[in-house]
C-alpha positions in Angstrom: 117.5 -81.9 100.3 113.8 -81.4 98.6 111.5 -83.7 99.1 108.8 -84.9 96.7 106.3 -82.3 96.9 103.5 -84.6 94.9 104.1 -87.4 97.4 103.8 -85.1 100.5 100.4 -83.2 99.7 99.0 -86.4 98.3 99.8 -87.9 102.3 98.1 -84.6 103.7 95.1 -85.0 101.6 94.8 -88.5 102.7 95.3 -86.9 106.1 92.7 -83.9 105.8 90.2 -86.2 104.4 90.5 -89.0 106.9 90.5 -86.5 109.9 87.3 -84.8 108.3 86.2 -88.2 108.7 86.7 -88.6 112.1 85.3 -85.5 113.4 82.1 -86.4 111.7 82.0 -90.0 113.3 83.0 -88.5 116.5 80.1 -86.6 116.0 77.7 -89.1 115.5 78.8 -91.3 118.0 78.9 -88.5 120.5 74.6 -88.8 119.6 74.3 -92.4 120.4 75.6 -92.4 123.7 72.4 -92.8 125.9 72.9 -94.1 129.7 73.9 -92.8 133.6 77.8 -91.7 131.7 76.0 -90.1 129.1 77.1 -86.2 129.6 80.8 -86.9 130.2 81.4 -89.3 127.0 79.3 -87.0 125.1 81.6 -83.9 126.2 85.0 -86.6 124.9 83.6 -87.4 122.1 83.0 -83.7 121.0 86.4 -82.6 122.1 87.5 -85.3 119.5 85.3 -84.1 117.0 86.7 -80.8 118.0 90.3 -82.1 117.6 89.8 -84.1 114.1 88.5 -80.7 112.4 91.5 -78.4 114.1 94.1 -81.8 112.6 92.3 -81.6 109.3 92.4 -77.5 109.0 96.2 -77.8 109.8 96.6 -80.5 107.1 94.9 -78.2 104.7 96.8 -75.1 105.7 100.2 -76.7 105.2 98.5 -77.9 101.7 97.8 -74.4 101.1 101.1 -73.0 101.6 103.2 -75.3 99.7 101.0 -74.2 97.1 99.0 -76.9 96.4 94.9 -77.5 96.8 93.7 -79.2 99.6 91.0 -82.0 99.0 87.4 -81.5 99.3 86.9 -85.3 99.5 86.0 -87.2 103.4 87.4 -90.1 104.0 85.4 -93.3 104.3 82.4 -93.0 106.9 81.1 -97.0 107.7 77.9 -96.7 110.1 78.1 -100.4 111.4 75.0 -99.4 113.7 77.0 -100.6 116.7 76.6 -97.9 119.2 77.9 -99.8 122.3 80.5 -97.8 124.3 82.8 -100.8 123.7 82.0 -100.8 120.3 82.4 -97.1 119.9 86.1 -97.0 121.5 87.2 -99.8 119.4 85.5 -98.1 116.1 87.7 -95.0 117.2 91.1 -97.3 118.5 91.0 -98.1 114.6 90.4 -94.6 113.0 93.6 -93.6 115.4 95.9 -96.4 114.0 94.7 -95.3 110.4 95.8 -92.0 111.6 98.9 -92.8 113.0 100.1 -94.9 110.0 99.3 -91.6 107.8 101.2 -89.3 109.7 104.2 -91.7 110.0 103.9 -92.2 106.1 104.3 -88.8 106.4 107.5 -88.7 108.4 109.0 -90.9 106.2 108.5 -88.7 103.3 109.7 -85.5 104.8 112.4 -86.5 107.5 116.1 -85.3 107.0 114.3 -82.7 104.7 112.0 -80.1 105.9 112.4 -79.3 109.5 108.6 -77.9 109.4 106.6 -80.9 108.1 109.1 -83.3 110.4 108.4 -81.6 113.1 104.5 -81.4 112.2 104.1 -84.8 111.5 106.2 -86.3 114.7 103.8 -83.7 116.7 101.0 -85.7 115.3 102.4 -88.8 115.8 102.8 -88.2 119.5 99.6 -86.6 119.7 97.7 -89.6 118.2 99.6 -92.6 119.5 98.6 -90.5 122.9 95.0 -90.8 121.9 94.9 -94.4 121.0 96.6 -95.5 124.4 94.1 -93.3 126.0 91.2 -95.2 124.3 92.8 -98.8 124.9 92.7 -98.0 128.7 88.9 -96.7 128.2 88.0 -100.4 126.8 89.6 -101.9 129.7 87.6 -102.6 132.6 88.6 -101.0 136.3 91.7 -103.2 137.6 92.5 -104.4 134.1 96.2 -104.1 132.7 96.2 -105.6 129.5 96.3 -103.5 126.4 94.5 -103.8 123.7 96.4 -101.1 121.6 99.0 -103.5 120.4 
């Protein structure tokens, strides 16, 4: 079976342009962090920012190779000039469901067809429904079980 090849790169531009995004947000948030937990939210938020430009280089390099041209376009950058911790997590809990609904978008387009971009985008499904529960348990507080990820 083939799948739509228009359909699929137009997800992964969606995709390389919203985690371009993120890695740029991740960066400036990772600058507003002031306070005694400064160094170590500082050091998560790069990683992210880190992680967003590897997931947006992979998007682009599977664009690439089905021939295609990736997108030189970012994705939406809102500075709401909340720079609260709380704020920042829940800023971020919402870029990751944005992400996730891409990727799965993406599944739905390729699975059954291509073993490669099935396997790609149920990789970064898992990895980014993984990232949004780890964020919902950063916004609790200590003792606190209920999520806010749902």
């Amino acid at each position: 079976m083939e799948f739509d090849k228009q359909k699929v790169v137009a997800v992964l531009n969606k995709i390389l342009e919203t985690e371009l995004a993120g890695a740029v947000r991740y960066t400036h948030y990772s600058l507003m962090v002031f306070g005694y937990n400064r160094i170590p939210i500082v050091g998560w938020l790069r990683e992210q920012a880190s992680e967003g430009m590897m997931h947006a280089t992979q998007a682009g390099e599977i664009i690439t190779s089905l021939g295609e041209h990736p997108s030189l376009a970012i994705g939406p950058l809102l500075e709401t000039h909340k720079h609260d911790i709380g704020d920042i997590l829940r800023e971020a809990l919402d870029n990751e469901r944005v992400a996730i609904k891409l990727y799965k978008e993406l599944l739905s387009l390729v699975e059954g067809k291509s073993v490669w971009l099935e396997e790609y985008a149920r990789g970064m499904v898992h990895m980014e429904e993984t990232h949004s529960y780890e964020v919902d348990k950063m916004l609790r507080k200590p003792g606190e079980v209920k999520s806010y990820a749902s």
